[in-house]
Structures are given as structure tokens and as C-alpha cells.
N, C-alpha and C positions, 0 to 999 in steps of 0.2 A: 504494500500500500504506500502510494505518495505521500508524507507529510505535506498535510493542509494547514492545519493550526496555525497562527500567527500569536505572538504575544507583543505588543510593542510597549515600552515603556521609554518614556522620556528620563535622559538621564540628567538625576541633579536639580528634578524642574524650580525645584521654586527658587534657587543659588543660582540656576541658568539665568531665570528668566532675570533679576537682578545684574548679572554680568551682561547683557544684552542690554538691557535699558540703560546702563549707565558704562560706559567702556572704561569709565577708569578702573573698575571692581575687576578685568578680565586678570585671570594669574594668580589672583591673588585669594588667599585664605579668609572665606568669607561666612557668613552664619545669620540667618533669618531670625531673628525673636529678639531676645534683652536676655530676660531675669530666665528663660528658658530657650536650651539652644530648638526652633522648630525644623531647619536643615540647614544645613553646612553643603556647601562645595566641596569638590573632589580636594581642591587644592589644603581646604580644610581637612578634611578626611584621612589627609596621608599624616596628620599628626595626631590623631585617632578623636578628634571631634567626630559625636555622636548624634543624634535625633534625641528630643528630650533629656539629655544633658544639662545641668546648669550652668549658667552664664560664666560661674566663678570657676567652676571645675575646667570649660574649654577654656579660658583664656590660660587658667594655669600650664594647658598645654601645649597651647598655641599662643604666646603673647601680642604675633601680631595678626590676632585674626581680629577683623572689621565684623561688627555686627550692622546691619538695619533691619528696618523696621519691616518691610515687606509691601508689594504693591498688591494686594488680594484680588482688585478687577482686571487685572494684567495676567493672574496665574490663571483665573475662569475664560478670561476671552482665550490666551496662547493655549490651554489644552482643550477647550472644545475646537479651537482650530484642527490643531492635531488629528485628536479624535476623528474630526471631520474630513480629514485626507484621508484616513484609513476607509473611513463609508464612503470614500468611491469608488472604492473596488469590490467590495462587497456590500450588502444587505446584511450580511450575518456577523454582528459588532455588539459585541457583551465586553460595556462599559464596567470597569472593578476599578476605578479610582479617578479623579481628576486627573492623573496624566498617565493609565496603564488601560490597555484593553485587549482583549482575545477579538481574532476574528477566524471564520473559515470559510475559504477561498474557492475551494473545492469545485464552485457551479460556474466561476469566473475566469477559470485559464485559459479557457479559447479565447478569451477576451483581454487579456491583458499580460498571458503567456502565464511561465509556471512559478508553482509560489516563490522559489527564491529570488526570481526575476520580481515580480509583485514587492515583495520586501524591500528588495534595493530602488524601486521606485519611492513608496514608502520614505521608505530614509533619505533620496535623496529632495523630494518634497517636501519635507518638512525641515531640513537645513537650508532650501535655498528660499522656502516663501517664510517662513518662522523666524532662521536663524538660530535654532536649536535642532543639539543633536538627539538621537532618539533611538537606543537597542532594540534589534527585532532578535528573537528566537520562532524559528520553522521545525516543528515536528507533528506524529503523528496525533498525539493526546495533549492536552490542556496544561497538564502538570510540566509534561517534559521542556512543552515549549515556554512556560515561564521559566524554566531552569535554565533555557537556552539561552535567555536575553538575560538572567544573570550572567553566565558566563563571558555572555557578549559585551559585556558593558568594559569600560566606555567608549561608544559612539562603537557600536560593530553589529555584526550579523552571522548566528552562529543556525545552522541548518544541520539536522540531527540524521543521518543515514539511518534508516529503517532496519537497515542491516546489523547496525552497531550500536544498536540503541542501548543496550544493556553496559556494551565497553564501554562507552561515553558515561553510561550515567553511574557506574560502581566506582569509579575512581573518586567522584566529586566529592568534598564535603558534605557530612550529613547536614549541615547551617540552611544549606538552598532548599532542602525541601519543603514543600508548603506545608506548616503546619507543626514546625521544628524552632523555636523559640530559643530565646535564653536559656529557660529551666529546661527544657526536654534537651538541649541538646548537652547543657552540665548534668544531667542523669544518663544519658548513653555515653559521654563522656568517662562517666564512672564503672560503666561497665566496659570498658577499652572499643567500644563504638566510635568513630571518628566520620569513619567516608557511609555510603550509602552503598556501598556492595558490604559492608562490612553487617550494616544493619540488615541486608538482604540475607544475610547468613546467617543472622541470629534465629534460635529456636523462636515458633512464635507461643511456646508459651513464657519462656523467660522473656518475651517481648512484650507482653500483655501483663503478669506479672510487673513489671518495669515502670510501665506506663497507661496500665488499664485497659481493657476490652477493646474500647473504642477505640480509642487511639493507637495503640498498638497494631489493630488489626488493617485500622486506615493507611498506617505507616507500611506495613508489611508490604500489603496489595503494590501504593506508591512507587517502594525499591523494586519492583518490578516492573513496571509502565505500566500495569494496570490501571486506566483508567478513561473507564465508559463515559465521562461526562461530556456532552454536548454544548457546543456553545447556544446560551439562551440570553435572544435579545431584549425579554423582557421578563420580569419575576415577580410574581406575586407574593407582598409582604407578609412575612411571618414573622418578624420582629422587627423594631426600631430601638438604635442605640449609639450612642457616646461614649467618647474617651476625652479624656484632658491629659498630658502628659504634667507633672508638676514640678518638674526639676529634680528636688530635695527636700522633701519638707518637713517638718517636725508632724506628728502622727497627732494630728490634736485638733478640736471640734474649729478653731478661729480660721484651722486652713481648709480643710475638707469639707466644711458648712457651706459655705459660698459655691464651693468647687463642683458638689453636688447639687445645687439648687439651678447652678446655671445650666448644668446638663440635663438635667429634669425639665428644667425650661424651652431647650432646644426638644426635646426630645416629645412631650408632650404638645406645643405646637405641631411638629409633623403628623402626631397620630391625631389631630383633632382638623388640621387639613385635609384628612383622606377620612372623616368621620369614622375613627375607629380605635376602641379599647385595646387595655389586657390586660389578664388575669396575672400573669406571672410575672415579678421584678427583683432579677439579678444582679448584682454589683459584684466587680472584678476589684480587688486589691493590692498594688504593687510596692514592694516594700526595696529597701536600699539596695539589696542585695539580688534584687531581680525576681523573687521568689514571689508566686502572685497567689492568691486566696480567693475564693468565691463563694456566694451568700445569696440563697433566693427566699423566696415567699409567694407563694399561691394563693391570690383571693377567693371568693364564690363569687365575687360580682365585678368586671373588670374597673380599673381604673385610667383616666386619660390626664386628671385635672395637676397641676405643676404643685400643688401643696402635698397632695397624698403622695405623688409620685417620688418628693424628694421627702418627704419625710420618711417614708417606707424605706427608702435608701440610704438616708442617714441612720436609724433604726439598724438595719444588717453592715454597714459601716461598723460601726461602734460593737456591734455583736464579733464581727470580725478581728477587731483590733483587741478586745478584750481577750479572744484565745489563743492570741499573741503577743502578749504581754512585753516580751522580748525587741519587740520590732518597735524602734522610737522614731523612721521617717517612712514616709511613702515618696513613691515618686510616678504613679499615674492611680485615676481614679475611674472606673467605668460603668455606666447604667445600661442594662437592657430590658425591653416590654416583651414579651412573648405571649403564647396564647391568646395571639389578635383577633379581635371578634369587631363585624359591624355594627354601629348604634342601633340600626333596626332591626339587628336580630337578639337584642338583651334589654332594649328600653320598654319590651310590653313585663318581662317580667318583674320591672321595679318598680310596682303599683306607687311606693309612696319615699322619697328619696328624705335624708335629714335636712334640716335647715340648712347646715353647716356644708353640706356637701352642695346647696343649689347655690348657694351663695359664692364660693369657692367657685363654679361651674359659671355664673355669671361672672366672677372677675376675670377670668381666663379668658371667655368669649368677648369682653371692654377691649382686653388689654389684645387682642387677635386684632378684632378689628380696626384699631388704632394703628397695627403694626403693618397691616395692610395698606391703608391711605399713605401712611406720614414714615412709613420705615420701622426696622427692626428697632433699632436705636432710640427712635422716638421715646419707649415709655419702656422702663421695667420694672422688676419688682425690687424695693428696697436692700434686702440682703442679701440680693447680685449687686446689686450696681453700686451699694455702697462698701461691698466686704471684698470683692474680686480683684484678683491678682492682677493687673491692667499688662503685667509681664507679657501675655498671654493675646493679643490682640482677637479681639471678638471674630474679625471679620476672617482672621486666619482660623480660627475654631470651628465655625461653620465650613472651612473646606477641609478640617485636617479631621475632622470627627468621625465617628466611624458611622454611616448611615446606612444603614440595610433597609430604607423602607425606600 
């Protein structure tokens, strides 16, 4: 079978797009945010500045890295660009971030020849109309080819022989594969795990064991190219959620109060855009050391509204941190809604709602439709806008968050 798959990722965008708009930035060691590094340049990168890093820890390593501020309507216009060269070679384009996407090519080669050819037009469209560069990885499945365009970076084009798809992929770092994190990859680490043919070798049930059922078994399948997934250009929501990266920060209600309230806030606007609850609220916990913790709660009756949602989040927060006593900073915070349900399929059964809750329900809806006429910015709620790390720009939050709805 031809590798179809396309992965393209722009490389470096938001430090690209920075050294483009202003030429004196080009060369040099550079870094998006303040109080929290949000990306760093390559030229950053080679003295190991990091994404969510803080400000005081990269300069320590870098002393002459430049920080600003970011242009946020320059990174949404330059990668819906992008995006946008890729959709015209195909129809079939699954968008997974502001500057990455999958596409398959497969019904288009009579028409603009075969995919590696497609690719290097690709790449070359988008450095001569952009001005940014942009890794493509070509193989047959999803997984391999975003592993492709890691490989390939930066600014390259790596195309995986169907033949040798395994000898490519077993030598690599187990770091590339999706779904291989800091903590999973210091746990295979520990068991002398390193590359991905090594994890292909491991028993799967010392694999599972290791790492648990799921994952384990998801990892296994992985190291072997196993993977059926289809590119899909449109998805129906099954959950909506945020992250906030926090630097470093002492483990205590004065940082993580705000930090959750503002993600509730995002988060709860989107499910109240697409009229739609949910029963289930997660929070992910990220502590100094990398090592991250999670916490849910199951209601009977979903919730959308920004008081319940961050309260309930503050709640398994604090539950969290108490049975880690040990851990005195975080450094990223995340909320997810699951078991999404529509308003009309759960508002006949809630003959009669509390005061508290329509009230709550009408300020949410003031404060929507405000944000709609006059902008987000316009109006918020008091212990965002007055507790919030301002490190952290709003406008960069809304593109770096993790949205799955």
C-alpha cells in the first residue's frame, strides 16, 4: 500500500511567526510569554528552553534569550493560512491544533501527482506565500506519519517506505510516540525501555502491568503500526477542556483559584455555545516534578454554568493536593466536561431547578451575551480578572488550551 497520510506541522509557529514579523528576532534565542515560557525558538531550544517553563528558570539558561509578548491575531490568521494550502489538495483535513493537521491524499494523485510530490508542494507553498517553514511526514497510518514530521523537523520531509516501516520506527525514541509523556516515558525508562522497538519487545503483560490496561495495550498495538484510524474531518463532541500551563507555582488556593475559575470560564462558555451539558468533571494535576494526578466527579444532572463548574474543580483540586501532601508546587492545571448531553434532552427532566442554580444560569447567559456584542474582554467575573496571573496572556490561552469540543 502507498503511504497516503500526510501530517504537517509548522515548525516553531508561534517563535516563527515572531521572527517573520519582526526581522531583527531572526537567529536569535527567543521565547513567547513573561512570567511563563509559552514557546521558545529552535535557536532557544538548543539551550534546553522549554514550553511552560518559567520565565526565571529559561533565562537562567539562556541569559540572552528575548522574550515578547506575542501577536495572537497573526498566529490565527498565519495557521488557518497554512491549514488552508493543505485543503487544496484534499477534502480530507483533520484539523488537531492551530498549526498541525492530518490529511489523506489518496483520491487526489491523479490530480496533483503522488503524495511525496503533494508534500513538497505543500512545503514549498507555504514558505514562499507564508514565509514559514513547515514539516511534513508521508506514511501509511496517522501515528507513523506524525512521527514522520517529528523526525523531519526542522523544515524537512521524511516519507516512511511501507517496506521498512517497522526498521524506521524501532530504532526511534520511545518520546515520539503519541501518547508517551514525561511520566510514561520516566516509567519505561525505568524499566530499561528507551527506543520503540524496545517497547515492541516488551511482554504485554509487564506492559500493562507498567502502565495499565489501556495504555499499555494502546502503546503495544502503536510499536507496531497498528493503527486503523481514519482521518475524520469533523467530530462530534464528547468532551470540552483546558489547560493552563503555570510555570512554578507554590501549591496553594491564591494560585490555583483564579487559574481554575478562568478555565471553567472558557470552558463553560463553549458548552453553553453548542447548548450542551455534562455530567462528568475531571481535573488533571501537574506537580514540579512532572508527575500529574487526576480527580473526577459524576453528577445525576449535568452541569454547564462557570460557578458549579469551577467550584467542583476547585473541590477535586484540593482533594488532590491533600493526598499529596509532599508536593508544594504545580506547574499546569486542567479541567475536562465529559458525558455531554443536549439541553433538550435533560431540561424536561428538571421539573423544578434551585434558586441558586437559575440565578447562576442567568448570570452566565448576561455575561455570554455581553461577550458576544462588545468582546470577550468586555466583562468578566471578578476572581478572574482580578486574581489572574496576567503572565499568561488571555488571548494566547484561548489558542494554546486544549479544546476538544
Amino acid at each position: 500500500m502507498e503511504p497516503t497520510i500526510l501530517h504537517a506541522d509548522l515548525d516553531a509557529f508561534y517563535a516563527s511567526v515572531e521572527q517573520l514579523l519582526d526581522p531583527t528576532l531572526r537567529g536569535k534565542p527567543i521565547a513567547v510569554g513573561g512570567g511563563v515560557v509559552l514557546a521558545a525558538s529552535y535557536e532557544a531550544k538548543r539551550f534546553g528552553v522549554q514550553s511552560g517553563m518559567s520565565g526565571r528558570q529559561a533565562r537562567q539558561l539562556c541569559r540572552h534569550l528575548i522574550f515578547v509578548r506575542g501577536r495572537f491575531d497573526q498566529y490565527q490568521r498565519l495557521g488557518d493560512a497554512a491549514i488552508g494550502i493543505v485543503s487544496d489538495y484534499t477534502p480530507l483535513v483533520e484539523r488537531i491544533s492551530i498549526d498541525e493537521a492530518f490529511a489523506d491524499v489518496a483520491g487526489c494523485t491523479h490530480l496533483f501527482g503522488h503524495p511525496a510530490e503533494i508534500a513538497r508542494t505543500i512545503r514549498r507553498r507555504v514558505r514562499m506565500e507564508l514565509g514559514l517553514a513547515i514539516s511534513v511526514g508521508v506514511a501509511r497510518t496517522k501515528h507513523l506519519a506524525k512521527i514522520a514530521s517529528q523526525v523531519a523537523k526542522p523544515d524537512g520531509l521524511v516519507v516512511v517506505d511501507p517496506l521498512t516501516e517497522l526498521e524506521f520506527l524501532h530504532d526511534l525514541p520511545v518520546e515520539l510516540m503519541w501518547g508517551v509523556g514525561p511520566v510514561t516515558q520516566a516509567r519505561l525508562a525505568e524499566s530499561g525501555v528507551r527506543t520503540i522497538g524496545q517497547l515492541a519487545r516488551m511482554p504485554g503483560q509487564s506492559l500493562e502491568r507498567l502502565l495499565g490496561c489501556a495504555v499499555g495495550e494502546k502503546l503495544a498495538a502503536l510499536s507496531w503500526n497498528r493503527d486503523p484510524r481514519d482521518i475524520r474531518t469533523q467530530r462530534r463532541a464528547r468532551s470540552a477542556g483546558a489547560q493552563s500551563a503555570l510555570g512554578l507555582q507554590p501549591a496553594q488556593p491564591r494560585v490555583y483559584r483564579p487559574a481554575l475559575r478562568h478555565l471553567a470560564d472558557r470552558i463553560s462558555a463553549r458548552l453553553r455555545a453548542k447548548s450542551l451539558s455534562g455530567r462528568t468533571v475531571t481535573v488533571r494535576v501537574r506537580f514540579a516534578n512532572l508527575r500529574c494526578v487526576t480527580r473526577s466527579t459524576t453528577f445525576d444532572t449535568p452541569v454547564s454554568t462557570t460557578a458549579a463548574l469551577a467550584e467542583t474543580a476547585e473541590g477535586l483540586v484540593r482533594a488532590a493536593l491533600a493526598q499529596h501532601p509532599g508536593e508544594s508546587k504545580i506547574s499546569l492545571l486542567a479541567i475536562s466536561v465529559t458525558h455531554l448531553m443536549r439541553e433538550t434532552d435533560f431540561q424536561l427532566a428538571l421539573p423544578l431547578d434551585s434558586p441558586r442554580a437559575v440565578m447562576r444560569c442567568a448570570a452566565d447567559r448576561a455575561v455570554d451575551t455581553i461577550r458576544e456584542r462588545f468582546g470577550w474582554e468586555a466583562i468578566g467575573y471578578g476572581s478572574v480578572v482580578l486574581s489572574l496571573d496576567k503572565s499568561v496572556p488571555d488571548e494566547f490561552r484561548s489558542l494554546a488550551e486544549k479544546e476538544l469540543l
